[in-house]
Backbone as XML, in Angstrom:
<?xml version="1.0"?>
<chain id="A" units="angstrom">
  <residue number="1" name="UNK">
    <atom name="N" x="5.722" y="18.929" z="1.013"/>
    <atom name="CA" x="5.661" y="17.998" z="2.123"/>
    <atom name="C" x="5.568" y="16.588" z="1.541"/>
  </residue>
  <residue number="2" name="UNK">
    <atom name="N" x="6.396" y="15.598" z="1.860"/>
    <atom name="CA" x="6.486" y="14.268" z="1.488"/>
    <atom name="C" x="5.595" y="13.528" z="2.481"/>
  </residue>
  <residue number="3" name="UNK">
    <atom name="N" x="4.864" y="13.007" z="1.907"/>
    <atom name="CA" x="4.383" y="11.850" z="2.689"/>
    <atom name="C" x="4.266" y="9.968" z="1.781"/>
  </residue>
  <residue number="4" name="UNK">
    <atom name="N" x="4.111" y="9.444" z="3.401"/>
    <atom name="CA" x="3.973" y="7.693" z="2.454"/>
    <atom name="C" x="2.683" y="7.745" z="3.052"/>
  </residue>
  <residue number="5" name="UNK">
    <atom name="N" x="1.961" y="6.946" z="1.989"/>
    <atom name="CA" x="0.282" y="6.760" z="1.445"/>
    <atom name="C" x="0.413" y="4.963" z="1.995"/>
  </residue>
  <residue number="6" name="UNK">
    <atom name="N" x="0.336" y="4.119" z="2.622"/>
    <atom name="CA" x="0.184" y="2.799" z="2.961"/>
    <atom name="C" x="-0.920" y="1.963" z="2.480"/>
  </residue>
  <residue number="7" name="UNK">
    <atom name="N" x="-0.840" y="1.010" z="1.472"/>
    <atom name="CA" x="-2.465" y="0.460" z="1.431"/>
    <atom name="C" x="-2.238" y="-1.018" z="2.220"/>
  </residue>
  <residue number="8" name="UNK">
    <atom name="N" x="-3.159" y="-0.953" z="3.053"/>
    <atom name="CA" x="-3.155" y="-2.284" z="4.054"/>
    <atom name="C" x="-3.334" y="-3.229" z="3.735"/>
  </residue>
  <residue number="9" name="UNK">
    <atom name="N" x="-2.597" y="-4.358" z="4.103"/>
    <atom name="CA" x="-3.029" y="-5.864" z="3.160"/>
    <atom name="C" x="-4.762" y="-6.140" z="3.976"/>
  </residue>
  <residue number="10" name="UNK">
    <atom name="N" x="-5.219" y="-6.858" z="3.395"/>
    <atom name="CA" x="-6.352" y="-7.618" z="3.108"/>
    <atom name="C" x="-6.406" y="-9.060" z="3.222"/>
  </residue>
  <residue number="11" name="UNK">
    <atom name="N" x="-7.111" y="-10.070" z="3.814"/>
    <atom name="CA" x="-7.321" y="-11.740" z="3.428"/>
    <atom name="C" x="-7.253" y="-11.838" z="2.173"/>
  </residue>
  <residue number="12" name="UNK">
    <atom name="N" x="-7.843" y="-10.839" z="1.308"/>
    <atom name="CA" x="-7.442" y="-10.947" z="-0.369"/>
    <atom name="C" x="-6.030" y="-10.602" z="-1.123"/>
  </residue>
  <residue number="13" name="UNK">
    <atom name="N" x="-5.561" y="-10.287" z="-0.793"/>
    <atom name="CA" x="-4.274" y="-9.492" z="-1.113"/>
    <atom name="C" x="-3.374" y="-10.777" z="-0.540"/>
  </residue>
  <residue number="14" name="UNK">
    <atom name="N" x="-3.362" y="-10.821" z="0.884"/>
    <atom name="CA" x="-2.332" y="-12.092" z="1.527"/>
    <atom name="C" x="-2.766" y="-13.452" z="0.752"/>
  </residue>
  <residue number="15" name="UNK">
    <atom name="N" x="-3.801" y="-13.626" z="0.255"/>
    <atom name="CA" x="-3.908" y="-15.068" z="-0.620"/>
    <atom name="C" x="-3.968" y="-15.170" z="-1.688"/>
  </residue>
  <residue number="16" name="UNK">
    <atom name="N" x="-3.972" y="-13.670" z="-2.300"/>
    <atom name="CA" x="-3.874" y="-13.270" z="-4.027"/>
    <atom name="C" x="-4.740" y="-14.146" z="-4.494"/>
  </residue>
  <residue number="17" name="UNK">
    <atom name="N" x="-6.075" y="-14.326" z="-3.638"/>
    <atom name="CA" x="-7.465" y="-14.882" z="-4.372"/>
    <atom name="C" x="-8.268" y="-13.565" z="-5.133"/>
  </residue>
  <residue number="18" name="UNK">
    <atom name="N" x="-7.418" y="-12.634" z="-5.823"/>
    <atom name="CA" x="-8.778" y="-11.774" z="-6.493"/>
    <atom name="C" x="-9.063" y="-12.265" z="-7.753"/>
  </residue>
  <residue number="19" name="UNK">
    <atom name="N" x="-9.894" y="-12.194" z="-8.418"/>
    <atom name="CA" x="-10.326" y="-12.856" z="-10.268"/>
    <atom name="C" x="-9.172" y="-12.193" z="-10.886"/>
  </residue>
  <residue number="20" name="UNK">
    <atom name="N" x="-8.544" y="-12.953" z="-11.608"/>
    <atom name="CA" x="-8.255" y="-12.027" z="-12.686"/>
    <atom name="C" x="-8.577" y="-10.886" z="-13.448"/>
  </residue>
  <residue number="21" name="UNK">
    <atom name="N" x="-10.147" y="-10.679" z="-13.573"/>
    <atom name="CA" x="-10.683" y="-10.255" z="-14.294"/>
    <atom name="C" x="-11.020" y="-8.531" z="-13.482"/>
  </residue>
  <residue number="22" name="UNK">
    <atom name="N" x="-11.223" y="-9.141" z="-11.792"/>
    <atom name="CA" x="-11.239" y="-7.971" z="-11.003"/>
    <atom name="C" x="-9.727" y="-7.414" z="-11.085"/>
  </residue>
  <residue number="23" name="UNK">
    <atom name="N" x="-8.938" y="-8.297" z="-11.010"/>
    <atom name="CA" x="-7.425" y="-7.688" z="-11.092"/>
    <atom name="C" x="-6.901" y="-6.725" z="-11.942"/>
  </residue>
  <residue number="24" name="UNK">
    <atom name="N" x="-7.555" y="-6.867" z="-13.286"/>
    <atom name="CA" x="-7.326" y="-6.638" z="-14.813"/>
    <atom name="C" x="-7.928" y="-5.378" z="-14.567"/>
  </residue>
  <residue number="25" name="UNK">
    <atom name="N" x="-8.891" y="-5.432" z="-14.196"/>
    <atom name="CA" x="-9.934" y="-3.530" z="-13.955"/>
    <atom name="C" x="-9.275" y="-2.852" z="-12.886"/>
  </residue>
  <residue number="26" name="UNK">
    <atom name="N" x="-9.127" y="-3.447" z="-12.109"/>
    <atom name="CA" x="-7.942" y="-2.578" z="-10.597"/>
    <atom name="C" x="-6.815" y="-2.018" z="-11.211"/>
  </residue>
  <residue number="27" name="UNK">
    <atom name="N" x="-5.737" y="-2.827" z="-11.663"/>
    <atom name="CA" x="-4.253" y="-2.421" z="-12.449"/>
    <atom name="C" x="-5.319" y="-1.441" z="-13.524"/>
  </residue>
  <residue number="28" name="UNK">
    <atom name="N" x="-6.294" y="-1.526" z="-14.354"/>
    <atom name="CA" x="-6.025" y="-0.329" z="-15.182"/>
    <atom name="C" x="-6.695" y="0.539" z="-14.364"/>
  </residue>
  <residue number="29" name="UNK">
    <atom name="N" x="-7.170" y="0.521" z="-13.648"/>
    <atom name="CA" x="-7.791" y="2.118" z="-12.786"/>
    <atom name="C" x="-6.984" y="2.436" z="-12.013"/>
  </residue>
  <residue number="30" name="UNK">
    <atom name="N" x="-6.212" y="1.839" z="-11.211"/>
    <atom name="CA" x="-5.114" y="2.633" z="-10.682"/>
    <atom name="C" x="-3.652" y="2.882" z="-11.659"/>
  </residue>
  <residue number="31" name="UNK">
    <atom name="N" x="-3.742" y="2.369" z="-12.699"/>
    <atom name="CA" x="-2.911" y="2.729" z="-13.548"/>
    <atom name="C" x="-2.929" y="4.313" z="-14.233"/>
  </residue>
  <residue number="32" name="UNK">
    <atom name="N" x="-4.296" y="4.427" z="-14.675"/>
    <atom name="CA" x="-5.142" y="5.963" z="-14.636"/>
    <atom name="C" x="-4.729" y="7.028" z="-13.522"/>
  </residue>
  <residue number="33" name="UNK">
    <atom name="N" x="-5.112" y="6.666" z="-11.985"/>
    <atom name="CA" x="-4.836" y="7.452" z="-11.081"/>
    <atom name="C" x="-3.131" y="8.279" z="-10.749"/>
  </residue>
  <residue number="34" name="UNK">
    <atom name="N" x="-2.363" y="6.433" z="-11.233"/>
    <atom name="CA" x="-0.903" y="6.538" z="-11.170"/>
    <atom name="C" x="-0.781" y="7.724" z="-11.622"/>
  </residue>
  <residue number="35" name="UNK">
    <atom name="N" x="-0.961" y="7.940" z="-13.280"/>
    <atom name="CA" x="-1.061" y="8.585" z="-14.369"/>
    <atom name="C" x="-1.458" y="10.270" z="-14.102"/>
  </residue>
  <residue number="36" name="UNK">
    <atom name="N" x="-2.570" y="10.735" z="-13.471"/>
    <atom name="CA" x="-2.840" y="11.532" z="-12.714"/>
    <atom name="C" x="-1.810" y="12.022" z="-11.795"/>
  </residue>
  <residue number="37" name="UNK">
    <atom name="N" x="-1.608" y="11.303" z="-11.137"/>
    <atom name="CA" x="-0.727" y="12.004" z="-9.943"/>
    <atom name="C" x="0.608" y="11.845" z="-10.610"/>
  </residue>
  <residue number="38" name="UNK">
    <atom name="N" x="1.270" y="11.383" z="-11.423"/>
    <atom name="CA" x="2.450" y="11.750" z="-12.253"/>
    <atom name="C" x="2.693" y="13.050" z="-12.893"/>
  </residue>
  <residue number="39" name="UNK">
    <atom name="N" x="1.387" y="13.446" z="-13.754"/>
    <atom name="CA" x="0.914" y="14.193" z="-14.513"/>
    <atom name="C" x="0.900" y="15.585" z="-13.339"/>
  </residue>
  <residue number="40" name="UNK">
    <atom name="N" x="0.082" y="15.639" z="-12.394"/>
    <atom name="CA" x="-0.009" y="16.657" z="-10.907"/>
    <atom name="C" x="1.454" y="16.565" z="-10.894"/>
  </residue>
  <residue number="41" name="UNK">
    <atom name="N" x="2.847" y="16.069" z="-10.795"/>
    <atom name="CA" x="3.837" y="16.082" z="-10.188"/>
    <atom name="C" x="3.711" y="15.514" z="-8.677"/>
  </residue>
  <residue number="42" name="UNK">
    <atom name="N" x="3.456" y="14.574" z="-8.259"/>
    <atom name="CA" x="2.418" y="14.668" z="-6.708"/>
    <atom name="C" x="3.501" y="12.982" z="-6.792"/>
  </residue>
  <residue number="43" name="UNK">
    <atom name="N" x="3.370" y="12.501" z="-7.895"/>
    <atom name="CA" x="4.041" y="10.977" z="-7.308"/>
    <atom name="C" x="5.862" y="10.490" z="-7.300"/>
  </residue>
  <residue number="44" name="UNK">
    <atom name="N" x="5.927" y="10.401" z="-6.229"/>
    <atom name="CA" x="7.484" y="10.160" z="-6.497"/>
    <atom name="C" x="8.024" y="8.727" z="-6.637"/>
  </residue>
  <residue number="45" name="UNK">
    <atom name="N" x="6.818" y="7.772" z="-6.154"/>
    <atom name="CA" x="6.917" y="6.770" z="-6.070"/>
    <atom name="C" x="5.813" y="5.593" z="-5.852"/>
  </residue>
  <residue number="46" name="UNK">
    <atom name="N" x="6.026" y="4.669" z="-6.243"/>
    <atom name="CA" x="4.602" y="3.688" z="-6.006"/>
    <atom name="C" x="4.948" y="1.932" z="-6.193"/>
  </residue>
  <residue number="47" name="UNK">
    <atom name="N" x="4.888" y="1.411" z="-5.214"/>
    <atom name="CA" x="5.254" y="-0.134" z="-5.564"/>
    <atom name="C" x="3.980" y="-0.872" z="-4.612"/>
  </residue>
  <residue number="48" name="UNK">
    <atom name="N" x="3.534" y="-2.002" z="-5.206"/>
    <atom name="CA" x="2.863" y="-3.067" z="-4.810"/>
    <atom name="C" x="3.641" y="-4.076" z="-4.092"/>
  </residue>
  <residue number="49" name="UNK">
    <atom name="N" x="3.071" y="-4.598" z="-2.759"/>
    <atom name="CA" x="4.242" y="-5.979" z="-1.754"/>
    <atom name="C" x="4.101" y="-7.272" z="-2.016"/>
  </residue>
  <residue number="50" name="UNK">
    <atom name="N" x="4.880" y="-7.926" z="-2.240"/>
    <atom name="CA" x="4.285" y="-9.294" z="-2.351"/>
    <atom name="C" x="3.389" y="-10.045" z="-1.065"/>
  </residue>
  <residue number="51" name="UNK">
    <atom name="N" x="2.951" y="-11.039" z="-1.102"/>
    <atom name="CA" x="1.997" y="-11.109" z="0.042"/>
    <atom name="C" x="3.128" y="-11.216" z="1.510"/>
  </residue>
  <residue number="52" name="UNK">
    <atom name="N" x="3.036" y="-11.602" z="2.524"/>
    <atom name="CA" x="3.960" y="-11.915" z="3.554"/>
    <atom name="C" x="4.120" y="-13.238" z="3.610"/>
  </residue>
  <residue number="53" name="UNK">
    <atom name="N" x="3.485" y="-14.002" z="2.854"/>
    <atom name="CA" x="4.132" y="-15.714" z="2.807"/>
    <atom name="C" x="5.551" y="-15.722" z="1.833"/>
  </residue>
  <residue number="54" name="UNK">
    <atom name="N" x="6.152" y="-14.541" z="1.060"/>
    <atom name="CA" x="7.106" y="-14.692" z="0.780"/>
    <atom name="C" x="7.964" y="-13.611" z="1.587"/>
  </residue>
  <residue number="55" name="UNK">
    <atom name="N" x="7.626" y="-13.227" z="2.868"/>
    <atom name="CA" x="8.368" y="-12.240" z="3.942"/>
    <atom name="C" x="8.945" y="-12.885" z="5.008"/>
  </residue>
  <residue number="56" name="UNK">
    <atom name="N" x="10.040" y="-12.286" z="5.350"/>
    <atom name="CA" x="10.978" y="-12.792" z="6.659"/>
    <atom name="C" x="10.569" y="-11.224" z="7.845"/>
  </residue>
  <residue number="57" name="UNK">
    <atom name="N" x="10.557" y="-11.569" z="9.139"/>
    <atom name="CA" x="10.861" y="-10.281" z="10.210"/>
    <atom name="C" x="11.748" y="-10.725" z="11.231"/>
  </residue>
  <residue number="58" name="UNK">
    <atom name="N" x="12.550" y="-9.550" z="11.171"/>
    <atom name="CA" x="13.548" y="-10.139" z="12.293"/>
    <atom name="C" x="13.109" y="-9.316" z="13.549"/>
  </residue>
  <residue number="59" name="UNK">
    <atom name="N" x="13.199" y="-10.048" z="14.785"/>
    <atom name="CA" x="12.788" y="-9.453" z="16.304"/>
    <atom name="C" x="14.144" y="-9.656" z="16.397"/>
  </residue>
  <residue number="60" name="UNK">
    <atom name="N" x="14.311" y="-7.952" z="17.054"/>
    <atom name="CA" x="15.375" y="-7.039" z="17.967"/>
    <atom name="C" x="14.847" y="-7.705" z="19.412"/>
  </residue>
  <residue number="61" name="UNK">
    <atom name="N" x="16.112" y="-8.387" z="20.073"/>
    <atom name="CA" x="15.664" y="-8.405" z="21.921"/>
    <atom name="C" x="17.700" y="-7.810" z="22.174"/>
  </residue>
  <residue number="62" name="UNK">
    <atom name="N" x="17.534" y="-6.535" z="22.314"/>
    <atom name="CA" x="18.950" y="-6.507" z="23.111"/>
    <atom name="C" x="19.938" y="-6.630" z="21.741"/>
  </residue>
  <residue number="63" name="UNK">
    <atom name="N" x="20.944" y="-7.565" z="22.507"/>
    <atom name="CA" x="21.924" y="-8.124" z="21.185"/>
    <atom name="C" x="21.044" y="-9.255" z="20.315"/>
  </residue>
  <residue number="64" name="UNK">
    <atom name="N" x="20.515" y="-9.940" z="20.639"/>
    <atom name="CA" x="19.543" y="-10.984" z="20.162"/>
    <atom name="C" x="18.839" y="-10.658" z="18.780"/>
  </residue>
  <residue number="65" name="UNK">
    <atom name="N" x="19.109" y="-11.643" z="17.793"/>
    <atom name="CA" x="18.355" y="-11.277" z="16.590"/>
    <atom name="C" x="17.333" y="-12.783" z="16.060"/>
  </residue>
  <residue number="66" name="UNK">
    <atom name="N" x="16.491" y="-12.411" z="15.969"/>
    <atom name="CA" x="15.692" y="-13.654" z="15.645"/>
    <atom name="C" x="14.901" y="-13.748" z="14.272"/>
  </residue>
  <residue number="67" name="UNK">
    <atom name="N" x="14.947" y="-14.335" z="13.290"/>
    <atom name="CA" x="13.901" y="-14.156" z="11.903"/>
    <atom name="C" x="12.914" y="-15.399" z="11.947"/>
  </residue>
  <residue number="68" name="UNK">
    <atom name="N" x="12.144" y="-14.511" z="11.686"/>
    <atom name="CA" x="10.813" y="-15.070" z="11.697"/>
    <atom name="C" x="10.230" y="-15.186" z="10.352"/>
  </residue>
  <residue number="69" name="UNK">
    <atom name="N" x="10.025" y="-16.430" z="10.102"/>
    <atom name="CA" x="8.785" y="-16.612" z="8.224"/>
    <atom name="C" x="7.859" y="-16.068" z="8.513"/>
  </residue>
  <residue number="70" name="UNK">
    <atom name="N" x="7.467" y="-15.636" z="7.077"/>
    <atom name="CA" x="5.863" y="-15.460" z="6.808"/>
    <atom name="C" x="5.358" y="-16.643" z="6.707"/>
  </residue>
  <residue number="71" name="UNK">
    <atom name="N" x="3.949" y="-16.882" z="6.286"/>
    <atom name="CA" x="3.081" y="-15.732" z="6.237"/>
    <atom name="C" x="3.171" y="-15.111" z="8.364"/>
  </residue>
  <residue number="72" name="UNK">
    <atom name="N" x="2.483" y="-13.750" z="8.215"/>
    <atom name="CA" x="2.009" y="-13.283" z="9.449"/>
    <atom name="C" x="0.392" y="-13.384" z="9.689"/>
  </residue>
  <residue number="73" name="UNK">
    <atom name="N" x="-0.022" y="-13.118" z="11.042"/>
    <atom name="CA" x="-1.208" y="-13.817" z="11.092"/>
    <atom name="C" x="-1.676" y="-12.125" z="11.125"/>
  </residue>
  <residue number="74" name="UNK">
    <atom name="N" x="-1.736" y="-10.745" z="11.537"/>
    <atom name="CA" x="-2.577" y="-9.967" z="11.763"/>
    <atom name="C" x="-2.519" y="-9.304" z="10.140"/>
  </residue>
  <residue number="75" name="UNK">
    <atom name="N" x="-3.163" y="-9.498" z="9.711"/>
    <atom name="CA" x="-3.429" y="-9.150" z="8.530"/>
    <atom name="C" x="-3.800" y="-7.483" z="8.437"/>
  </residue>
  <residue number="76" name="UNK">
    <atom name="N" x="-4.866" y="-7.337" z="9.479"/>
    <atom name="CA" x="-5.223" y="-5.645" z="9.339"/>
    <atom name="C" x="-3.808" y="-4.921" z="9.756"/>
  </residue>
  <residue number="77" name="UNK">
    <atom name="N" x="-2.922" y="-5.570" z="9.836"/>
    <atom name="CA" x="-1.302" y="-4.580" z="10.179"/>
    <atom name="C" x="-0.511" y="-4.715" z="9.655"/>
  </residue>
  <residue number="78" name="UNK">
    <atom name="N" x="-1.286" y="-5.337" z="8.562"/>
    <atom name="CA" x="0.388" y="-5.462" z="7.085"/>
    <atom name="C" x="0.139" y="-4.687" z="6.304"/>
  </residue>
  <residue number="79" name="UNK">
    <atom name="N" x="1.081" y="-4.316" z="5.499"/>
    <atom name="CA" x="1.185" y="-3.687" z="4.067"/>
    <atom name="C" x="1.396" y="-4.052" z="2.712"/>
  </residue>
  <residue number="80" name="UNK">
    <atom name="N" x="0.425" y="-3.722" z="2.125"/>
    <atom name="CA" x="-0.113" y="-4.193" z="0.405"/>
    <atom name="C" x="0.442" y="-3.450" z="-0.373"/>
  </residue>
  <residue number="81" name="UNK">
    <atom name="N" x="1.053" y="-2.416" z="-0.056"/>
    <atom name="CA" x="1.541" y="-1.256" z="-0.971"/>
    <atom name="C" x="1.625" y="-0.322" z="-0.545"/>
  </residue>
  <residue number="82" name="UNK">
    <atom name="N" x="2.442" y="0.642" z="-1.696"/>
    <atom name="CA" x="2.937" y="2.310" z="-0.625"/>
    <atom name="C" x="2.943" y="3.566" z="-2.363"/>
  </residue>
  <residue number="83" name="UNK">
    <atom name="N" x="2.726" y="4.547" z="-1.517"/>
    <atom name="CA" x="3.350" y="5.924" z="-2.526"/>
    <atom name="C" x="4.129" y="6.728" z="-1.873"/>
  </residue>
  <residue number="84" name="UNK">
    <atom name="N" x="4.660" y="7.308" z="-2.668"/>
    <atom name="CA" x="5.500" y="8.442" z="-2.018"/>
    <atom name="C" x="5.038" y="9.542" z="-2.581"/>
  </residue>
  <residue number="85" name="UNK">
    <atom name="N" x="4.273" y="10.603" z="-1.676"/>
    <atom name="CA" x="3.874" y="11.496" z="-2.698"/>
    <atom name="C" x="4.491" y="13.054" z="-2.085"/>
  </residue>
  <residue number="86" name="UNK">
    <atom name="N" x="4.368" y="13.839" z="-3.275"/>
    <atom name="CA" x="5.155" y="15.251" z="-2.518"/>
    <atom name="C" x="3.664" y="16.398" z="-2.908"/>
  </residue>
  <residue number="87" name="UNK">
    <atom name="N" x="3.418" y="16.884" z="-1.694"/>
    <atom name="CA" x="1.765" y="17.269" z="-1.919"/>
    <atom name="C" x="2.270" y="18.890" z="-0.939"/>
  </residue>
  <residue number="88" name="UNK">
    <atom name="N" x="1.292" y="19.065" z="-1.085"/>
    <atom name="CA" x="1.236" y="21.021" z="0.267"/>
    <atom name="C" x="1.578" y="20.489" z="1.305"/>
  </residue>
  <residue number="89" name="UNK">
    <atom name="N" x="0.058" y="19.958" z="1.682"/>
    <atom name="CA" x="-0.338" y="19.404" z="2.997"/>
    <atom name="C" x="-0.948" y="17.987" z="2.689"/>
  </residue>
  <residue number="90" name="UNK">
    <atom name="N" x="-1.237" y="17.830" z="4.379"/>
    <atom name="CA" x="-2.566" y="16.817" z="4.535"/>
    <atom name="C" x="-3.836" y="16.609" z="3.653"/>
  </residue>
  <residue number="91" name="UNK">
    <atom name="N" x="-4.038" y="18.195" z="3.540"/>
    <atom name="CA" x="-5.909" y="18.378" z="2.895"/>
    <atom name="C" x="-5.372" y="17.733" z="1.577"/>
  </residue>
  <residue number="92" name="UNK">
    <atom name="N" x="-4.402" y="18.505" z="1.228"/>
    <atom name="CA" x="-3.838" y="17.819" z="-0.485"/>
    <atom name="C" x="-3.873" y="16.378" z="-1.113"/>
  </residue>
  <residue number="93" name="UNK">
    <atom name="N" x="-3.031" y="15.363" z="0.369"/>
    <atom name="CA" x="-3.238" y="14.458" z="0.245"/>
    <atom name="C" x="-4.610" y="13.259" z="0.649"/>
  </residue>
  <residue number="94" name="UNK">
    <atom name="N" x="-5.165" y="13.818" z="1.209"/>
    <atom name="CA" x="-6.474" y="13.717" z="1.323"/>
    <atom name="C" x="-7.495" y="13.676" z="0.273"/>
  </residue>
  <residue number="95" name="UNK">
    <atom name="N" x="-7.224" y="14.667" z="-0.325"/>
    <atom name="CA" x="-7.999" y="14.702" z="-1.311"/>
    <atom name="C" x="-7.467" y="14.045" z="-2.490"/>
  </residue>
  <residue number="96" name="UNK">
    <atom name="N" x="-6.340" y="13.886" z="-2.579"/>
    <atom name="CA" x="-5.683" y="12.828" z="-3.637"/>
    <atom name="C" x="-6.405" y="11.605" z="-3.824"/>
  </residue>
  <residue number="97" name="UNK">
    <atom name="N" x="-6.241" y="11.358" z="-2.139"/>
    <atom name="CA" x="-6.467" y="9.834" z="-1.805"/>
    <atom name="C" x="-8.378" y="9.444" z="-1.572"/>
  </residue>
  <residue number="98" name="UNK">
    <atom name="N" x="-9.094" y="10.098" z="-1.735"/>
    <atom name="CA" x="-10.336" y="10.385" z="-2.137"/>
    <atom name="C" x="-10.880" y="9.898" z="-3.476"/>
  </residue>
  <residue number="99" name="UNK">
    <atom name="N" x="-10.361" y="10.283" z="-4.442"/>
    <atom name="CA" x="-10.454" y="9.858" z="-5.845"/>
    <atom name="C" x="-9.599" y="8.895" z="-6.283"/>
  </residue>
  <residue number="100" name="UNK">
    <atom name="N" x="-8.741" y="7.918" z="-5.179"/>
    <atom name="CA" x="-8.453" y="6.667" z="-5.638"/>
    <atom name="C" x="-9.321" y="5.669" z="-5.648"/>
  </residue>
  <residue number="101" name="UNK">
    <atom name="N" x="-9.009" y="4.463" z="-7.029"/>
    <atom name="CA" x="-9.864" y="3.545" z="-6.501"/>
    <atom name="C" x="-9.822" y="2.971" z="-5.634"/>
  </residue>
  <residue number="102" name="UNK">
    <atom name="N" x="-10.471" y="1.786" z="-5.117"/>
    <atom name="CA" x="-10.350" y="0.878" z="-3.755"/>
    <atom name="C" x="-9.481" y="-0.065" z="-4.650"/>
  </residue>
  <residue number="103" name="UNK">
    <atom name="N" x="-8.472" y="-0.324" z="-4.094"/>
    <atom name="CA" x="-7.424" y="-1.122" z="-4.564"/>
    <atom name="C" x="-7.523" y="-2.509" z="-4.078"/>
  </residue>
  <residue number="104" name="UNK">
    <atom name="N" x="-8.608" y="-3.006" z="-3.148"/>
    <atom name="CA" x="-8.724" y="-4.455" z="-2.386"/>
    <atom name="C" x="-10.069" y="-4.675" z="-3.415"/>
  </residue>
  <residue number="105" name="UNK">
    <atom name="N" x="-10.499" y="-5.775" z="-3.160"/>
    <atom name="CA" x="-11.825" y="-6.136" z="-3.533"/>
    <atom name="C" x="-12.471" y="-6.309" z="-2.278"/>
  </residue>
  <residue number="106" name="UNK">
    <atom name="N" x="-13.551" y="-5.369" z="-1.828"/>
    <atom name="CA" x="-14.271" y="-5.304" z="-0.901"/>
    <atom name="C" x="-13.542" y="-4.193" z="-0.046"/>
  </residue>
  <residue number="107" name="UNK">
    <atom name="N" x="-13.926" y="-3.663" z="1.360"/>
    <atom name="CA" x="-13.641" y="-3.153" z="2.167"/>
    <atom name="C" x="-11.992" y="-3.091" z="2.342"/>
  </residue>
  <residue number="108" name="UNK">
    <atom name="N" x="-11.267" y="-2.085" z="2.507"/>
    <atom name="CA" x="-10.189" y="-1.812" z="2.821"/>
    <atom name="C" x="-9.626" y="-0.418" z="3.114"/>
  </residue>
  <residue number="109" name="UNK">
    <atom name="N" x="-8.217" y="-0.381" z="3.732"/>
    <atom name="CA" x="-7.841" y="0.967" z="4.552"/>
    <atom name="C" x="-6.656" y="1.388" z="3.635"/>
  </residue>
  <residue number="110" name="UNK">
    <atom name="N" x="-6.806" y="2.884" z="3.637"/>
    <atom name="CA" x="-5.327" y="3.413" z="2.908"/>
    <atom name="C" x="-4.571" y="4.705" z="4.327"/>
  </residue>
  <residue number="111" name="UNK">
    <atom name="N" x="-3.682" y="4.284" z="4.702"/>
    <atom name="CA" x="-3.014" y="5.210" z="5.779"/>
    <atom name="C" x="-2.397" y="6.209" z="5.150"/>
  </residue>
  <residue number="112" name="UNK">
    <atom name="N" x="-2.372" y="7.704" z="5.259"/>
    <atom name="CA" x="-1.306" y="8.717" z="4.928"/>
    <atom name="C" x="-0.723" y="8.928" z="5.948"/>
  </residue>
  <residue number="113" name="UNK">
    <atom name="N" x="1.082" y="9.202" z="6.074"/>
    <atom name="CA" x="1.570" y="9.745" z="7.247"/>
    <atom name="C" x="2.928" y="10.301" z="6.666"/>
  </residue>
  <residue number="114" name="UNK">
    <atom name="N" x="2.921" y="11.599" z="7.049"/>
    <atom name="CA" x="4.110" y="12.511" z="6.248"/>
    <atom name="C" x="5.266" y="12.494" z="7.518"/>
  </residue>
  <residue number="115" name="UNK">
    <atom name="N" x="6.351" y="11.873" z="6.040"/>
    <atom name="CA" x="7.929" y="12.078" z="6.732"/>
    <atom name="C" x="8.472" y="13.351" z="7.416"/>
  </residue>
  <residue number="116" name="UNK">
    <atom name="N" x="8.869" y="12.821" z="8.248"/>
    <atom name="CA" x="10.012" y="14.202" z="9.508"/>
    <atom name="C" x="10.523" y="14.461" z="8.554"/>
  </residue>
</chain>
């Protein structure tokens, strides 16, 4: 079962205010985890987003196409990053996503939702 793993942007993430130094320990602990779930066969894929101040969205009205700049203002509904992982189930990925680190500095959300 394929699913995408979503990590939600953050006020930290959209202003890429983390330390370096917190940055430097994040990239190697999820570099580890990467590593893990490569190793499981579990990862098919994994990329980090740039913030949305370098993003365009275009609104669909009808025939009507409109693009819109970043940055966006709802922050708890953007995306910081994604995996693609190929797992059993849910519980599988669940539990994957359990023993990741927290990839934000401070409080943050990771969504799983498996492809049709």
């Amino acid at each position: 079962m394929r699913m995408i793993v979503l990590v939600k942007a953050t006020e930290h993430s959209e202003r890429e205010s983390a330390t370096p130094e917190w940055t430097a320990e994040m990239m190697k602990a999820m570099g580890k985890f990467n590593d893990e779930l490569r190793h499981a066969g579990v990862l098919l894929m994994a990329e980090g987003l740039k913030p949305t101040s370098q993003a365009k969205r275009i609104a669909f009205d009808g025939p009507r196409r409109t693009v819109i700049d970043g940055p966006f203002a709802e922050t708890k509904e953007l995306i910081a990053g994604f995996w693609i992982w190929e797992v059993k189930d849910m519980d599988e990925a669940v539990a994957w996503l359990k023993r990741c680190p927290n990839p934000m500095p401070g409080p943050s959300d990771i969504e799983i939702r498996p492809f049709y």
